[in-house]
N, C-alpha and C positions, 0 to 999 in steps of 0.2 A: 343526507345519505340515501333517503326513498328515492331523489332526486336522479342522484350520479346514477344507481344500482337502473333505474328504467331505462334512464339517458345510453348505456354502455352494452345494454343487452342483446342488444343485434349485433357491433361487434365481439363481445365477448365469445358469441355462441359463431361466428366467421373465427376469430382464434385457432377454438379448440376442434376445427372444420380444417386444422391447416395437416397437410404433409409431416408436419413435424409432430403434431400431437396424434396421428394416426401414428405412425414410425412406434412412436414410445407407447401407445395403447397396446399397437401389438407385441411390444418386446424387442423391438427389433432397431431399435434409434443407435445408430454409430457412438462410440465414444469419442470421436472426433466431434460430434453436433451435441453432447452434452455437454461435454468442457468449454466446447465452445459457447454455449450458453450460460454457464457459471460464471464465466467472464467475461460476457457481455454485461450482466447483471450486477456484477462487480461493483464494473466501469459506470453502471446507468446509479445505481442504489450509492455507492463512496460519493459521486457527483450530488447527489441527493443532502445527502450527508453533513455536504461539506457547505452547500446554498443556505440548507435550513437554519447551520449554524449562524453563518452571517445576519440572517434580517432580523431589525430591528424588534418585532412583534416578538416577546416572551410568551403569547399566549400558541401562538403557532411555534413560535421555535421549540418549547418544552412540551411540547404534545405526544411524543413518544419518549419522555426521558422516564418513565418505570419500567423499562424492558430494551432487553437485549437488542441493536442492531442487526436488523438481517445482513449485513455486515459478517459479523459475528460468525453467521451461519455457512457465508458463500467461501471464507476464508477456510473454516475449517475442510469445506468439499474439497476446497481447489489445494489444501496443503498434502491432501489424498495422492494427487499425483506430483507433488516434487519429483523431481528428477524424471519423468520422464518425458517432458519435453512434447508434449503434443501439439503439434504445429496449430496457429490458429488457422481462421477461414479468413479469409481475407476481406469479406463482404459483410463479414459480421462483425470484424473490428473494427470497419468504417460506420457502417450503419451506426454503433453503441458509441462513438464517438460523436456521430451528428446529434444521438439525443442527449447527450452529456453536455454540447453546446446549447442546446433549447432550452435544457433543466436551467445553465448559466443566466442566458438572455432573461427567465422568468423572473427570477432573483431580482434582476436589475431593475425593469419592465411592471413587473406585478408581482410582487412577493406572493400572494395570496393565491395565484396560480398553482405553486408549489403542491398546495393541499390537492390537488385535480392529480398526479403524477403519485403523489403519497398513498391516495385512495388506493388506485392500480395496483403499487406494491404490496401496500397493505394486506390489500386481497386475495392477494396471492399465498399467506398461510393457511387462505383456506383453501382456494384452489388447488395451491400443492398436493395437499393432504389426501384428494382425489389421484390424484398420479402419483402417489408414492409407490404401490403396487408395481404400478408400472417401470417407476425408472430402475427399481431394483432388480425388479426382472430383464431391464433390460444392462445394467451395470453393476448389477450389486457384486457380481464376482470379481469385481477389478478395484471393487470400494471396500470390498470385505464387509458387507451390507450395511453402510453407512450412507444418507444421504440428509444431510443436517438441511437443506434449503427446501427441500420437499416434507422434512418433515415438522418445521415451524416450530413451532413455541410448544409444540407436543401438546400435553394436557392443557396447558393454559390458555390453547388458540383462542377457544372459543371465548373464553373470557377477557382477554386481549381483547379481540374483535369486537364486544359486547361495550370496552370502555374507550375503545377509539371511536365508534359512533357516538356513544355520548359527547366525548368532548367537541365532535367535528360538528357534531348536529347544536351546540353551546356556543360554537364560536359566533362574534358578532361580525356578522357578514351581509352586505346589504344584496337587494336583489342582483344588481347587475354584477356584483363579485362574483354571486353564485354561479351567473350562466358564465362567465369567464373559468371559474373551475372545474364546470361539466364540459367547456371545450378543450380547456385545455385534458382531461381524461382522457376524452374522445382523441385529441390527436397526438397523444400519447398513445392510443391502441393505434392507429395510421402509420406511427413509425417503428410500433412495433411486428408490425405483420413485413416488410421486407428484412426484419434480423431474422423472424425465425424460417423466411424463406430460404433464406443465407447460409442458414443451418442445416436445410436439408429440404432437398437431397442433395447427395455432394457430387453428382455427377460433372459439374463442370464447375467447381468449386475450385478457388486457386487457394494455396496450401500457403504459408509464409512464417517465418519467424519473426516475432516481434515483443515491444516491451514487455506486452500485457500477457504472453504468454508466462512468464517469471511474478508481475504485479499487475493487477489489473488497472492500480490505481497512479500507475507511471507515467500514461498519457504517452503520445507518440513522439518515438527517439530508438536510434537505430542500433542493434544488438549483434552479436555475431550471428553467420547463417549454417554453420554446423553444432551437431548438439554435442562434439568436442569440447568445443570451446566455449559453449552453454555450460558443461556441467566444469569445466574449468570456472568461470566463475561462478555460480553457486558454493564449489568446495573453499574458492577463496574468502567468498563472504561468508560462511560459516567459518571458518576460523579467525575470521577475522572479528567475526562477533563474539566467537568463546576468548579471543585474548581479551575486550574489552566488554565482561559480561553486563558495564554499564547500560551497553546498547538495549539487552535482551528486557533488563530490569526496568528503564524507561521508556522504552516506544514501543514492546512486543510483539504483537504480527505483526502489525504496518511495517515496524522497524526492520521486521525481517525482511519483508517484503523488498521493501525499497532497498535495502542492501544489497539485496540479488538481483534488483534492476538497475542500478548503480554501480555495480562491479562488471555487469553484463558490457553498458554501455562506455566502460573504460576500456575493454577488451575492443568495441567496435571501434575504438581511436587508434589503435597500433600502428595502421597504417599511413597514421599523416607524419608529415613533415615535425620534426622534435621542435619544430617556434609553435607549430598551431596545436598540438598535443600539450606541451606545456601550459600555453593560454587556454585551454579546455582544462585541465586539470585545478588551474589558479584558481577557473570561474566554480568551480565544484566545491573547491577545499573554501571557498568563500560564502558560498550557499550553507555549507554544511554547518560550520564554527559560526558562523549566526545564528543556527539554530541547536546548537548544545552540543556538536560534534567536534570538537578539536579538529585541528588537519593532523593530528600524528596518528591518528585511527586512518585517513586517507591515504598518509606514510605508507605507513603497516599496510595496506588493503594493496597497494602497487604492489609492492615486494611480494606477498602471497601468489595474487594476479601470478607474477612473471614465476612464480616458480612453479605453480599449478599447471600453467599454461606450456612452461618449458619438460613438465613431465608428461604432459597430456601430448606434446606435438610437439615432438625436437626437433623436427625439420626446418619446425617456424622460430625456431629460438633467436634469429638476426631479427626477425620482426616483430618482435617482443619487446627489445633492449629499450625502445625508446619509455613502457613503462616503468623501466627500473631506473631511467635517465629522469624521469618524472618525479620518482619518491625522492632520490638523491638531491634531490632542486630543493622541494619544499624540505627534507632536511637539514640540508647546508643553512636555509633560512634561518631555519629555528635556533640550530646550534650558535648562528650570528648574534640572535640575540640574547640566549641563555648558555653558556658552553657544556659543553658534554660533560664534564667532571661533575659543574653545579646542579646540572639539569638531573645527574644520577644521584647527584647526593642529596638533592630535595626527596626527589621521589620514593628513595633508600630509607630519609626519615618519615616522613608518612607511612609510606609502607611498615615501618618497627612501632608506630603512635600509633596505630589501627587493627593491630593485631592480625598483622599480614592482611591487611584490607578486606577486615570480614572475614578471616579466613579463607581467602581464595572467591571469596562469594563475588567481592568487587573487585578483586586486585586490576591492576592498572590506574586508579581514579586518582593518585598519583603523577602520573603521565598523564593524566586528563587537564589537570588542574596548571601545573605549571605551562603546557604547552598551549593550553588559552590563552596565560597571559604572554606568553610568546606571541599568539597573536592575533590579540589584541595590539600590542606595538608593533606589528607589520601592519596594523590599519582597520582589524576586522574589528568593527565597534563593538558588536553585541558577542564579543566570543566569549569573553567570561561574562557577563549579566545573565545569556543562556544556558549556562554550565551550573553557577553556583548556590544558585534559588534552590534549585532542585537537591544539592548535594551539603543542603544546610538544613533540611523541611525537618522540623523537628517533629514531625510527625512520622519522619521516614528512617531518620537518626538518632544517636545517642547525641549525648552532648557532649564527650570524649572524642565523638566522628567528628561534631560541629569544629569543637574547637583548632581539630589536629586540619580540615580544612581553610580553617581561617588564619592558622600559622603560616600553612606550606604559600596561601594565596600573598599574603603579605611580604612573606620573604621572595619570592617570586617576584612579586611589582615593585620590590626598592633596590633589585638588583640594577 
């Protein structure tokens, strides 16, 4: 740690020399170049996240596992401006995706790297904690003086701080790993000095809508370019998540998240041809039900989509249709291999063995369950093995729940 902290000190103190951290010193940083660095950060930190997970080493994989992800921290800022749609910078959603690919390559390359990139963030809840004065002064009236990424682990930073060098300064690392993770620090700050150039000033900053402005963690895929038809899908995935509050109860931000970048980027399809709109759909609702999503939530998500989007902009209501030509496809599916009568009357009994599923708390999980194993026989391997684990955790259920899913799934699969 004595190591990194010498090693990083002449860029650290060029950083906080840049344009953007004068901006925020004096109060005066756009909210355009904040959010846009919330989301950069997102983008760099969920990547981080998601490598760490992977490698092999237990001792570096679980080295932050007693405390919150700053994850945690960047979602609740950026959940601050739902809705309103602030265009990213264009320069800075490319830059935060070049280091998103490096964090990748290290993973592969040198896991041990990883720690040179952690250090950085790491550092940053102390860092912050110095500019939190500032960004509130310079945003606090549009956060309602919240700023959870600048203000870190609160009380407990220093403490945090105090047990991540131990363990970083414990790990068995030989010398040549070490000078590997003070470069790779070092060029971690190199790529990060043109994001927060990107950031400001915005003088000739190109403005654009994209994934990451809805999820940071969506990665680049094309969305609509009016914030119509943005908050058109937002309002679809929000009911679409309250009809199936399965969604909220297992993947929660993320879940959100990704719902409103995934309902985003079905609006961006309207315009193609109804063969190439359908074959985008088929590859979604196939993604999805392999990982514990049914496609009758995707159903349901189209239909909202085209009625959201047909009150938001009736002009465009012909170019809409092919979403609703979309849900009625993978419907007719379903209904081919379970019929309508049976498919209501499963669902009709779970739903009276659960006690109105939970009370409304889960309702739908009904409709969850038989229309995995729907499809599952249209092909999709894992649609019920990633549905049912979860909606059997006797940890998470009664045994009244368990059983009443273990009926409705049986009766389902001998149909």
């Amino acid at each position: 740690m004595d190591s990194l902290k010498e090693a990083i000190s002449e860029q650290h103190a060029r950083m906080e020399a840049t344009p953007f951290i004068a901006a925020l010193t004096d109060g005066k940083l756009p909210i355009e170049s904040y959010v846009g660095l919330l989301r950069a950060m997102a983008v760099i930190q969920g990547t981080l996240d998601h490598e760490l997970a992977q490698i092999d080493s237990s001792t570096i994989r679980d080295i932050l596992l007693d405390r919150p992800s700053r994850m945690v921290h960047l979602r609740k800022d950026l959940s601050i401006f739902d809705g309103h749609f602030v265009p990213d910078i264009e320069g800075a959603v490319t830059q935060s995706r070049r280091i998103a690919e490096r964090i990748r390559l290290y993973r592969v390359e040198q896991p041990t790297d990883l720690l040179g990139i952690l250090y950085v963030l790491e550092g940053t809840t102390l860092g912050n904690t110095v500019h939190l004065s500032d960004v509130l002064k310079s945003v606090g009236d549009k956060t309602a003086g919240q700023a959870h990424y600048y203000t870190g682990y609160g009380k407990e930073t220093s403490r945090y701080w105090r047990e991540f060098s131990a363990a970083m300064n414990a790990l068995p690392i030989d010398e040549e790993r070490c000078k590997r993770v003070i470069k790779a620090a070092l060029d971690f700050f190199d790529q990060l000095e043109p994001l927060f150039s990107a950031l400001y000033p915005l003088d000739n900053a190109v403005r654009v809508y994209s994934a990451s402005m809805l999820n940071p963690e969506a990665g680049d895929h094309s969305v609509p370019e009016t914030t119509e038809e943005l908050a058109a899908a937002v309002a679809a995935a929000k009911k679409c998540r309250d009809e199936f509050p399965y969604f909220d109860a297992r993947y929660h931000e993320r879940g959100r998240n990704f719902a409103k970048s995934d309902a985003a980027w079905l609006v961006s399809l309207a315009g193609l041809s109804e063969v190439h709109l359908v074959s985008q759909v088929e590859w979604l609702g196939r993604v999805l039900a392999n990982r514990g999503m049914p496609r009758i939530t995707l159903e349901r998500q189209l239909e909202l989509l085209y009625q959201e989007l047909s009150a938001t902009t009736p002009a465009k209501i012909e170019h809409y249709k092919g979403l609703l030509k979309a849900a009625e496809k993978l419907k007719a599916e379903r209904l081919n291999i379970i019929s309508e009568p049976v498919f209501n009357r499963l669902t009709n009994e779970f739903h009276l063995a659960t006690e109105g599923e939970l009370q409304g708390r889960l309702k739908r999980c009904g409709d969850l369950i038989v229309s995995a194993v729907c499809d599952q026989s249209a092909g999709i391997s894992e649609a019920v093995g990633s549905l049912i684990p979860w909606l059997t955790d006797p940890e998470r259920f009664s045994p009244e729940w368990i059983s009443a899913v273990t009926k409705t799934l049986k009766q389902a699969g001998t149909l």
